[in-house]
N, C-alpha and C positions, 0 to 999 in steps of 0.2 A: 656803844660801838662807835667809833670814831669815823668822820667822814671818808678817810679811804678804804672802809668797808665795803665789801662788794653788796650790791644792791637786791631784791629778792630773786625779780629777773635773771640777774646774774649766777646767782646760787642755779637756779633752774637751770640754766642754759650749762652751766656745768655738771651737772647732773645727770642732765640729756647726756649731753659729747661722752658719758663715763659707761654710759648703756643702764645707768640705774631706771630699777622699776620708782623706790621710794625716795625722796630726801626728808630726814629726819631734822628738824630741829627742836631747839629745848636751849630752854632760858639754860646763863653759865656752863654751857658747852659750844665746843665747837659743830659744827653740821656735819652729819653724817649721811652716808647714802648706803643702799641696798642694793648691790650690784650681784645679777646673778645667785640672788639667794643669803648671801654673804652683805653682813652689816660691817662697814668699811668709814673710814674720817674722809671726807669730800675731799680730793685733791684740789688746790689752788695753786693760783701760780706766785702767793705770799702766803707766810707764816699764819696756818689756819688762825683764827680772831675767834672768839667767845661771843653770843648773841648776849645781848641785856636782854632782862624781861622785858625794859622799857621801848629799845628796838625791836623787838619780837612783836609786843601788841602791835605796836605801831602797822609794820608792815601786814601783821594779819587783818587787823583791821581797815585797811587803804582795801581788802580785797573783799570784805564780806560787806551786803549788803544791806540795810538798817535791821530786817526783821532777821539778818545773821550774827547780826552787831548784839542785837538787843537777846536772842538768847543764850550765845556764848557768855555775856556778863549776866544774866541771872543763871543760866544750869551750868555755867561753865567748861562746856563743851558744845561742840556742835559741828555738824557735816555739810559739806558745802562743794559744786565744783566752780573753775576757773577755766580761761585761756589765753591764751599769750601768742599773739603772733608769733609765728614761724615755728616756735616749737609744740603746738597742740594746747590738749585740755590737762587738766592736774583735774584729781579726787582728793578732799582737801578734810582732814579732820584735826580740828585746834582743839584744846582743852588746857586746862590747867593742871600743873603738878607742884609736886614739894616747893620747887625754886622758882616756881612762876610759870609765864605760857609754853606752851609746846606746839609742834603741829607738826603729821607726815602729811607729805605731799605726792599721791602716786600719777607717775604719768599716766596720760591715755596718750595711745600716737593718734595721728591724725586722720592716718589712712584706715578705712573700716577691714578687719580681718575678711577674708573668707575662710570657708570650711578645710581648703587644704594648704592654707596659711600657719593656720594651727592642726593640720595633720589628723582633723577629726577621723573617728572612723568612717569608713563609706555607706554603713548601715544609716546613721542619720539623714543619709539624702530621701532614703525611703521612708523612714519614721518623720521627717518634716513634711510630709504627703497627706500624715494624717489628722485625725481629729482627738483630745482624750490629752492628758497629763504628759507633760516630756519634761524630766528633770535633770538638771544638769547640778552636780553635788561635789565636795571633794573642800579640805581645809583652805583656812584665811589665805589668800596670796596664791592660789592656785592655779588662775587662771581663768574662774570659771564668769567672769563678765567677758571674758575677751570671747570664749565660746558662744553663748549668747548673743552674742552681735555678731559675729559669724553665722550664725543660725539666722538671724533678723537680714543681713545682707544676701543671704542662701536664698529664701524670698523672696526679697525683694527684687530681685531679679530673675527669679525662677516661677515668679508669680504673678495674679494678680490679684491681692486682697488687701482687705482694711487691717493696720497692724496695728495693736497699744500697744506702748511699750508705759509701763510701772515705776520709776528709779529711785532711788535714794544715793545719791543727786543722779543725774540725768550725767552718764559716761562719754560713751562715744554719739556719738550725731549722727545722725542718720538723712540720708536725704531721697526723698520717695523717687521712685526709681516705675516699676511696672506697677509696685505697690502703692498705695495710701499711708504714709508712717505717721503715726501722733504721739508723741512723746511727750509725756506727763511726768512731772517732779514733785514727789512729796515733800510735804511740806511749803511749797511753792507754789501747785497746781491745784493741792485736794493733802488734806489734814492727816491719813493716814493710807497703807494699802488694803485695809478692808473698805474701807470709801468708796477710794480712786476703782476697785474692782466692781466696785456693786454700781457703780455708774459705769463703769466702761463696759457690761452688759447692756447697758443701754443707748450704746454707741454706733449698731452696728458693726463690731468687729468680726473677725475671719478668726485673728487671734492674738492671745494677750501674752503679754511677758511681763510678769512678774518680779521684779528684782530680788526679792526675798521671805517666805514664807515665811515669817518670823513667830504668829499667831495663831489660836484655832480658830478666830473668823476670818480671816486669810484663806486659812486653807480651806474651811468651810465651801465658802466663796466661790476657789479654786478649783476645785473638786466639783463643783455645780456644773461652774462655766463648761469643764472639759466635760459635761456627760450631757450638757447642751447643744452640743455640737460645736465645742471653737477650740482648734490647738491653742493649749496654754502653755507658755513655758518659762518653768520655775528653778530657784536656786534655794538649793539647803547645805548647811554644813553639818556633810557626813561623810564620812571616810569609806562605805561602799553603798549598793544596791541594795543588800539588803536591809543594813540600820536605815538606809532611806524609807524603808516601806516601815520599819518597825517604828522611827520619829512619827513619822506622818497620825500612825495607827495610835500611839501614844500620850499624843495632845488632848485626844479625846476621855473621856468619863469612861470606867468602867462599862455602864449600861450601854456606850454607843462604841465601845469597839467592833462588837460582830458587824454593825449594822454599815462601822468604818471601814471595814475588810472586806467587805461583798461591795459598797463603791469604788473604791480606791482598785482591787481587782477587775472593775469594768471599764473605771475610767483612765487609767494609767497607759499610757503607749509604750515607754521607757524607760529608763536612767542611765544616766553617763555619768559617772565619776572620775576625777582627773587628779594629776599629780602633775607636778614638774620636775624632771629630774635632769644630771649632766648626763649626756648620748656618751657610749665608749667613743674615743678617738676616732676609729675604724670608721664609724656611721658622719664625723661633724664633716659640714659642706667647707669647704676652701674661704679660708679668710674668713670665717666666723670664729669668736672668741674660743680659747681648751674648756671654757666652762659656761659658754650658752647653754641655757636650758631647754626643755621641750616637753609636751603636755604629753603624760601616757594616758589612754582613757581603759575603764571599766566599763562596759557596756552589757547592759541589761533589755531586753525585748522578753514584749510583754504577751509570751505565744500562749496558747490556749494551758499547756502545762505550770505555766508560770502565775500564770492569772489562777490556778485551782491553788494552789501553793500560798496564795496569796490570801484569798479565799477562807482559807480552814488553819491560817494562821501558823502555819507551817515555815516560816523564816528562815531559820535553822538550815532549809534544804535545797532554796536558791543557789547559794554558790557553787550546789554540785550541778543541778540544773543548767547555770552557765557554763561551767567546764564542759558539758557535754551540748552546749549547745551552739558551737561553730557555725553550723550550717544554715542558723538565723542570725548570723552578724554577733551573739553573744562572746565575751570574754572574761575573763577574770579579770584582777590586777596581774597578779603573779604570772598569767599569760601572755598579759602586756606586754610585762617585765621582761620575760622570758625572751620576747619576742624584738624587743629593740634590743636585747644584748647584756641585759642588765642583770 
């Protein structure tokens, strides 16, 4: 890449000005960004430029730190976050591909969400009261760390307790408020999230946030914590309420389902599942983009009907359970839908 290449900074900063979530690069291509859902060539104000591999490491490597350096060159990948005055944090994953390095870069803004920032439902004011499992679920690019910190800032000023937070890196920042916040990064802070769990039980926490159940000593773990008495709150990629309860119950052995279905139905508060989709015209606020997005949720409360359901492994009967159950804050998707106009 030739010295009137724009710089990485620069790529960012135009990235930012474009509303993208991602900027994409990748040795012998030009940069690309993710605006609005849609994967788009980064506008410049000269004839987009080709990254070299050799320019590519370079600037990823100005940004990771020795033990990020040292396992992107032996596993050839590896996750990491960043910040950059004035425009925020980046979530940062480099890897190698066919033609050499790559990396997306997703923004974080800088400002922390609250809960009717992202439109959450207004049932979560009352299920973050409690104690027991709160899972927040829904596909890659969904949304669902920015709800999460919404949920952590809902808290932190609506409370006053000791908060872990789990990350894989560490997102948005948090800065203790009425609350206690301790933000711990894997890989950084403690070697895995069954680790970092089983010592932030011994933390005195109020409650934990989990970046992602990935594991069954995870969830194990997780499933203790909340029937310990500490709201925990987790992210799975599942596309509703129900395959969330059926993942959870499915990590486990044969022999330890039943015994996975009688905890998991006591310890469980909820599930919110999210989506992002374009609002009809009719609903978008003045001066925002014809295709800013915005999070629908599914919401799942976990009432005495729902918890037997859960129980005796009856999955299958949840989603009628939620259609019919309005009048505890439940919905569908398709309710959602229905319901923002879609």
């Amino acid at each position: 890449m030739s010295t009137t290449s724009p710089t990485l900074n620069e790529l960012l900063a135009l990235a930012v000005a474009q509303h993208a979530s991602d900027l994409h690069l990748s040795a012998g291509l030009a940069p690309r960004v993710r605006v609005h859902g849609v994967l788009q060539p980064l506008q410049t104000s000269t004839p987009s430029q080709t990254l070299t591999h050799e320019a590519l490491r370079d600037m990823l490597t100005e940004l990771m730190d020795e033990t990020q350096h040292t396992q992107f060159m032996q596993g050839h990948e590896v996750d990491f976050a960043f910040a950059v005055p004035i425009l925020g944090r980046f979530r940062a994953n480099a890897f190698m591909q066919q033609h050499g390095c790559a990396a997306v870069m997703r923004h974080i803004p800088s400002q922390t969400p609250t809960l009717s920032d992202v439109q959450a439902p207004q049932v979560l004011n009352d299920l973050l009261q409690q104690v027991g499992l709160l899972l927040v679920t829904g596909p890659t690019g969904s949304g669902k760390s920015t709800t999460l910190a919404a949920m952590v800032q809902h808290l932190n000023t609506h409370s006053q307790q000791h908060i872990v937070t789990l990350e894989d890196p560490i997102e948005f920042v948090h800065t203790s408020a009425q609350c206690l916040i301790t933000q711990r990064e894997i890989g950084t802070h403690s070697p895995s999230f069954a680790h970092a769990l089983r010592a932030a039980l011994r933390e005195d926490p109020d409650v934990i946030l989990v970046g992602e159940l990935r594991d069954l000593e995870t969830i194990r773990l997780a499933l203790t914590a909340a029937e310990t008495g500490h709201l925990v709150l987790a992210s799975l990629h599942t596309r509703s309420a129900a395959a969330s309860v059926e993942r959870i119950v499915d990590v486990f052995d044969g022999q330890e389902k039943a015994l996975v279905r009688t905890q998991l139905s006591e310890a469980l508060v909820g599930v919110v599942t999210q989506t992002l989709v374009v609002p009809p015209v009719s609903s978008q606020a003045h001066g925002m983009p014809s295709n800013q997005r915005r999070a629908v949720f599914e919401t799942l409360v976990a009432t005495p009907a729902i918890r037997h359901l859960i129980r005796e492994g009856k999955s299958a009967q949840i989603q009628s359970a939620m259609q019919t159950g309005a009048a505890h804050g439940m919905q569908t998707m398709a309710q959602a839908m229905q319901q923002a106009g879609l």
